[in-house]
PAZAPA-4460 file (N, C-alpha, C; in steps of 0.05 Angstrom, whole numbers, plus 32768, in hexadecimal, padded with zeros to 4 digits):
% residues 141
    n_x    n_y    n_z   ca_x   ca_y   ca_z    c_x    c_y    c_z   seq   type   mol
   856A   86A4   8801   854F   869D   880A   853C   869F   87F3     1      X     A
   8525   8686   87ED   851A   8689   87D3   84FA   868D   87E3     2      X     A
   84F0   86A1   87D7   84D6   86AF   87E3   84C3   86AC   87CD     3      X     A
   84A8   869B   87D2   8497   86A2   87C0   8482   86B5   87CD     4      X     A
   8482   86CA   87C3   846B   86DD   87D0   8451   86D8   87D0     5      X     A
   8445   86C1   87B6   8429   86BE   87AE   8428   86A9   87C3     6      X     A
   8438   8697   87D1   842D   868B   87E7   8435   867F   8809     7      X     A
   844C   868E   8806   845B   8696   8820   844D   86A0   8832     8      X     A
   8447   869F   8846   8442   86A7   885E   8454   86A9   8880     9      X     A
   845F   86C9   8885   846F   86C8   8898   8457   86C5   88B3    10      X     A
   8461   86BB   88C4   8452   86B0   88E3   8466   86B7   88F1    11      X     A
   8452   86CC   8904   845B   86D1   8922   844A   86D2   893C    12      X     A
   8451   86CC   894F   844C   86C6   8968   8447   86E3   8972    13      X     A
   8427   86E0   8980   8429   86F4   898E   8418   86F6   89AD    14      X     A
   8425   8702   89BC   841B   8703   89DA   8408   8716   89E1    15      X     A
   83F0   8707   89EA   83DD   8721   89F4   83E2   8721   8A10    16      X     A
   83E5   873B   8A10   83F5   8750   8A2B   83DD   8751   8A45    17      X     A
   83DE   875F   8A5C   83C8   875E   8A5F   83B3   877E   8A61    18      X     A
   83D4   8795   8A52   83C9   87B0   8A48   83B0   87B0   8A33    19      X     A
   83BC   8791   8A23   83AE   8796   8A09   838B   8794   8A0E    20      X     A
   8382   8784   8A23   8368   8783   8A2E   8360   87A1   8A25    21      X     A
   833D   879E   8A28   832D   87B3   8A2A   8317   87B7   8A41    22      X     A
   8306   87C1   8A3D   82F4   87BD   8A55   82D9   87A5   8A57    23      X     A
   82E8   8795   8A39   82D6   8786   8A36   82DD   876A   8A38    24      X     A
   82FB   876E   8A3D   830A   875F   8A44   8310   8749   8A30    25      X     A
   8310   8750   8A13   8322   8743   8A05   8333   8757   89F9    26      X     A
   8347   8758   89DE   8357   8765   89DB   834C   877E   89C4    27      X     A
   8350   8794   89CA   8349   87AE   89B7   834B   87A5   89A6    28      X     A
   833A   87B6   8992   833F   87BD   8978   8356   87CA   8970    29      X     A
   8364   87DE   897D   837C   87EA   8976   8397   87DB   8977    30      X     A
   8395   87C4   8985   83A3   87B5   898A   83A6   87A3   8979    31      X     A
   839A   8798   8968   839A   878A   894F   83A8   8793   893F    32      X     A
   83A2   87B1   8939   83AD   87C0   8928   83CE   87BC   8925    33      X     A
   83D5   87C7   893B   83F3   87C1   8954   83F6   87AF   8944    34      X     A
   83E9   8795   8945   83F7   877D   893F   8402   876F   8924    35      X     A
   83EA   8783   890D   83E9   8781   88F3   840B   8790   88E7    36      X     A
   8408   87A0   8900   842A   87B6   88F3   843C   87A4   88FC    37      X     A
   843E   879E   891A   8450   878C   8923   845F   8774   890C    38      X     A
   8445   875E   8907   844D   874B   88F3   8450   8754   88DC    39      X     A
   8447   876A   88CC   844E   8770   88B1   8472   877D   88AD    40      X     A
   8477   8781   88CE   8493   8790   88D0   84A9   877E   88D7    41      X     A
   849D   876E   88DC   84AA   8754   88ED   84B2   873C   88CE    42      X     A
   84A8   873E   88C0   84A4   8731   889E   84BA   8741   8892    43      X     A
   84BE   875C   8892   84CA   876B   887F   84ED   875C   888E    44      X     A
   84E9   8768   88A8   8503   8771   88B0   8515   874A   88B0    45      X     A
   8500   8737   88AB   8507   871D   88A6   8510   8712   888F    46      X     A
   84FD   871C   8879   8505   871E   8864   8512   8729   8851    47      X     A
   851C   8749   885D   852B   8752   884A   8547   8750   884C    48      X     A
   854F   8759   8842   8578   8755   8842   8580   8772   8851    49      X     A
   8595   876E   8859   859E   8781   886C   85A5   8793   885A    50      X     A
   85AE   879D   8844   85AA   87B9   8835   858E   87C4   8831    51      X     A
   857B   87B0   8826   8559   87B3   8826   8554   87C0   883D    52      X     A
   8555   87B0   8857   854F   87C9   887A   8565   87DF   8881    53      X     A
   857A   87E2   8871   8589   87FF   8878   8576   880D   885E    54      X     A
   8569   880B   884F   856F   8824   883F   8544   882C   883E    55      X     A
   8535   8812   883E   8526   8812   8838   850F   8810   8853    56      X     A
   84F7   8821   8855   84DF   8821   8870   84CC   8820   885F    57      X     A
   84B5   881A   8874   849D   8819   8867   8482   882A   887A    58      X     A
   8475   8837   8871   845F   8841   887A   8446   8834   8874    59      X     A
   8437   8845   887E   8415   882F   8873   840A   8846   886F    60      X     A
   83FA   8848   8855   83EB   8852   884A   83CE   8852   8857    61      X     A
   83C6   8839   885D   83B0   882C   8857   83AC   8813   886E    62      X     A
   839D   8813   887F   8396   87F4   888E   8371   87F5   888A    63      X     A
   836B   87D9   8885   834F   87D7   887F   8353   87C0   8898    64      X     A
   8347   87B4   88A7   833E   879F   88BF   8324   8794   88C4    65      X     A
   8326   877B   88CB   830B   876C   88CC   830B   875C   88E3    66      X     A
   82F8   8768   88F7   82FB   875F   8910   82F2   8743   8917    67      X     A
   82F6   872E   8915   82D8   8710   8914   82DC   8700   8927    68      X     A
   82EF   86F6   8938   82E9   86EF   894F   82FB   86FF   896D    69      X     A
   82F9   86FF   8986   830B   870A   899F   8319   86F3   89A2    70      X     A
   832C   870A   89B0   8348   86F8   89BC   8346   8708   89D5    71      X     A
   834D   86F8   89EA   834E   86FD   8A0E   836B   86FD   8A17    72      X     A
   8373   86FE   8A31   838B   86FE   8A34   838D   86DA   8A3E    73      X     A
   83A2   86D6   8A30   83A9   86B1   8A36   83AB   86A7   8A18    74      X     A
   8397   86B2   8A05   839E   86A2   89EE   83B5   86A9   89D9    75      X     A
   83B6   8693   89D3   83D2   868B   89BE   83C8   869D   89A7    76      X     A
   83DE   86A7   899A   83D3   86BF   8981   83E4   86BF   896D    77      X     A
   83E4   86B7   8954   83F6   86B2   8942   83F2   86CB   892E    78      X     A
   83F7   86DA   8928   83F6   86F1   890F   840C   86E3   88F3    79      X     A
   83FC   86DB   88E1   840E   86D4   88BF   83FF   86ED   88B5    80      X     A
   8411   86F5   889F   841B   8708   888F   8422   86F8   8878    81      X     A
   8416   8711   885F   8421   8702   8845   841F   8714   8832    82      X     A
   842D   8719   8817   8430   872F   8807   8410   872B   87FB    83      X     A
   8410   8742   87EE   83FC   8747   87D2   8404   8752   87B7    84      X     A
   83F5   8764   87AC   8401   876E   8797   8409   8783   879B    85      X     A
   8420   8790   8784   8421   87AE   8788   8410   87CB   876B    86      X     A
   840C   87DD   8778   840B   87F5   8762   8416   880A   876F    87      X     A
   8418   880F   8758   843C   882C   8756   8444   881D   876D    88      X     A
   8442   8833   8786   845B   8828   8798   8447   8822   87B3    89      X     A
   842B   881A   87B5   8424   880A   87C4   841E   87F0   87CE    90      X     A
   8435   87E9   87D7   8427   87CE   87E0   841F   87B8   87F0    91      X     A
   840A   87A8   87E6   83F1   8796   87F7   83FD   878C   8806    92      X     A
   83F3   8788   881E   83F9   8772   8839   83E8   876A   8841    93      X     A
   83E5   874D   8843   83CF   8743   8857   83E0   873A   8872    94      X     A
   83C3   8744   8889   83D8   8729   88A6   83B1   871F   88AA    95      X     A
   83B8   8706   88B6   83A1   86F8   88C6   83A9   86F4   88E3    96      X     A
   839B   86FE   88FD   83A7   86FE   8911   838E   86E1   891D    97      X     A
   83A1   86CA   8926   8397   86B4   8927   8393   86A5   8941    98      X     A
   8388   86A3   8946   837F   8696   896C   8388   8674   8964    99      X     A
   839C   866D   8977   83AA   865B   896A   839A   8638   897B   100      X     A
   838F   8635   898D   837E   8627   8997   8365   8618   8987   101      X     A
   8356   8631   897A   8348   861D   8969   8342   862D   8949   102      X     A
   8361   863B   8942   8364   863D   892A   8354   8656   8920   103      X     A
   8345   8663   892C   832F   8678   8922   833E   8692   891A   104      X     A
   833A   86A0   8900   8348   86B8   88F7   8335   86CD   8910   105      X     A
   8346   86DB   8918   8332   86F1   8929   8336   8704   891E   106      X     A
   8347   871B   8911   834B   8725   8900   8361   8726   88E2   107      X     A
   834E   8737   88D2   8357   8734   88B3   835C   8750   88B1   108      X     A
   8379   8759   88AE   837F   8770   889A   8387   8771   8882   109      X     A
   8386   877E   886F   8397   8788   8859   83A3   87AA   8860   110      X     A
   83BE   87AB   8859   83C8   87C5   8858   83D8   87CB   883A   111      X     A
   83DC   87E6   8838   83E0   87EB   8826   8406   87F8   8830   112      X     A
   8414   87F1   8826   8433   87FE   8834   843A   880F   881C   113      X     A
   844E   8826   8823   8458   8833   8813   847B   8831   881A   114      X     A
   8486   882C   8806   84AB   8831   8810   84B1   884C   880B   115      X     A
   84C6   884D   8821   84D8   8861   882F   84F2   885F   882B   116      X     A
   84FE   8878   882B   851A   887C   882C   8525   8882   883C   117      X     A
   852D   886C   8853   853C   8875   886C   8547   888C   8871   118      X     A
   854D   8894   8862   8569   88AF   8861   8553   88C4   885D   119      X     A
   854B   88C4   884A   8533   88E7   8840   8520   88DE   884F   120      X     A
   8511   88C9   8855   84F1   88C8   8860   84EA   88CA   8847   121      X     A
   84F6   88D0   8835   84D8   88CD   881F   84C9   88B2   880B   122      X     A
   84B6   88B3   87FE   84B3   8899   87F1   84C1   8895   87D8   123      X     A
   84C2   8876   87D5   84E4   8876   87C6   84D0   8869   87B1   124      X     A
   84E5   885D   879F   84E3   8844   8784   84F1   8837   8791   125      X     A
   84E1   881A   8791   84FD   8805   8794   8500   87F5   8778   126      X     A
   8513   87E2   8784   8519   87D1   876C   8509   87C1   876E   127      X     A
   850F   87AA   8754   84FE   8793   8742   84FF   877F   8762   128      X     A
   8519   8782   876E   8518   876C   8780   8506   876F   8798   129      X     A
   84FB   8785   87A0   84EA   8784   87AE   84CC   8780   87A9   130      X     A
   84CF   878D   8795   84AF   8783   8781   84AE   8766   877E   131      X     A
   84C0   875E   8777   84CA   8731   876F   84BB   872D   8791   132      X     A
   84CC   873B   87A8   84C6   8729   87CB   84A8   8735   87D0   133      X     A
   84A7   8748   87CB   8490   874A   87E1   8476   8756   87D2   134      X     A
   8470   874F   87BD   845F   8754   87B3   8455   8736   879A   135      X     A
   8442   8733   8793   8433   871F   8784   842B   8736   8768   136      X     A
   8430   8721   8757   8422   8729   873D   840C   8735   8735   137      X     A
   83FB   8749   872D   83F2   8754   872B   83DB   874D   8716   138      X     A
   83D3   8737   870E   83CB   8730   86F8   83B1   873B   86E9   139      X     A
   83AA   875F   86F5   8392   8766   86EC   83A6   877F   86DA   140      X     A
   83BD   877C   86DC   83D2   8791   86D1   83CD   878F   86B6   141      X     A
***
């Protein structure tokens, strides 16, 4: 599989439930969130190689969110995901969670991930090859 991270974008489908409502009757804020892990987890476990998901997890450091338009229950909801850069061993993720009707980003995250060692829980080093997939060049390095 040949992956360019600087402009790849993984896309997934997603269903608003009708838990995810609030009392204002479009979908939470916390629920976005949900959705930002969902598709950033949903990217990994697509993209990596089956030794990469036995050995290697990821945590989040870091979620920053930008709330700009609602979603209700009925509409179509696309969440893409795409790498960023890395330092030491954090690294950038964007998702845009997308109202697919008339195209409007409703929310923008960036997260920050950290890798894991399935086996210890602790945070690992990976290799060059994961820095090559899921991370972009760094060019203020």
């Amino acid at each position: 599989m040949s992956f360019d991270p600087s402009t790849e974008r993984f896309e997934q489908e997603i269903t608003v439930l009708p838990q995810d409502i609030d009392l204002y009757d479009h979908v939470n804020n916390v629920v976005y969130l949900r959705w930002v892990q969902e598709v950033s987890t949903a990217h990994w476990f697509s993209a990596a190689t089956v030794e990469q998901k036995e050995a290697i997890g990821w945590v989040v450091a870091r979620h920053e969110i930008d709330y700009l338009n609602s979603a209700r229950l009925g509409d179509e909801i696309v969440g893409q995901t795409w790498v960023g850069t890395v330092q030491k061993n954090l690294f950038e993720r964007f998702v845009e969670i997308i109202r697919v009707h008339d195209h409007k980003v409703i929310a923008r995250a960036r997260s920050l991930w950290c890798p894991i060692d399935l086996h210890s829980r602790r945070q690992m080093r990976v290799g060059a090859d994961i820095y090559k997939q899921f991370s972009v060049p760094n060019n203020n390095s």
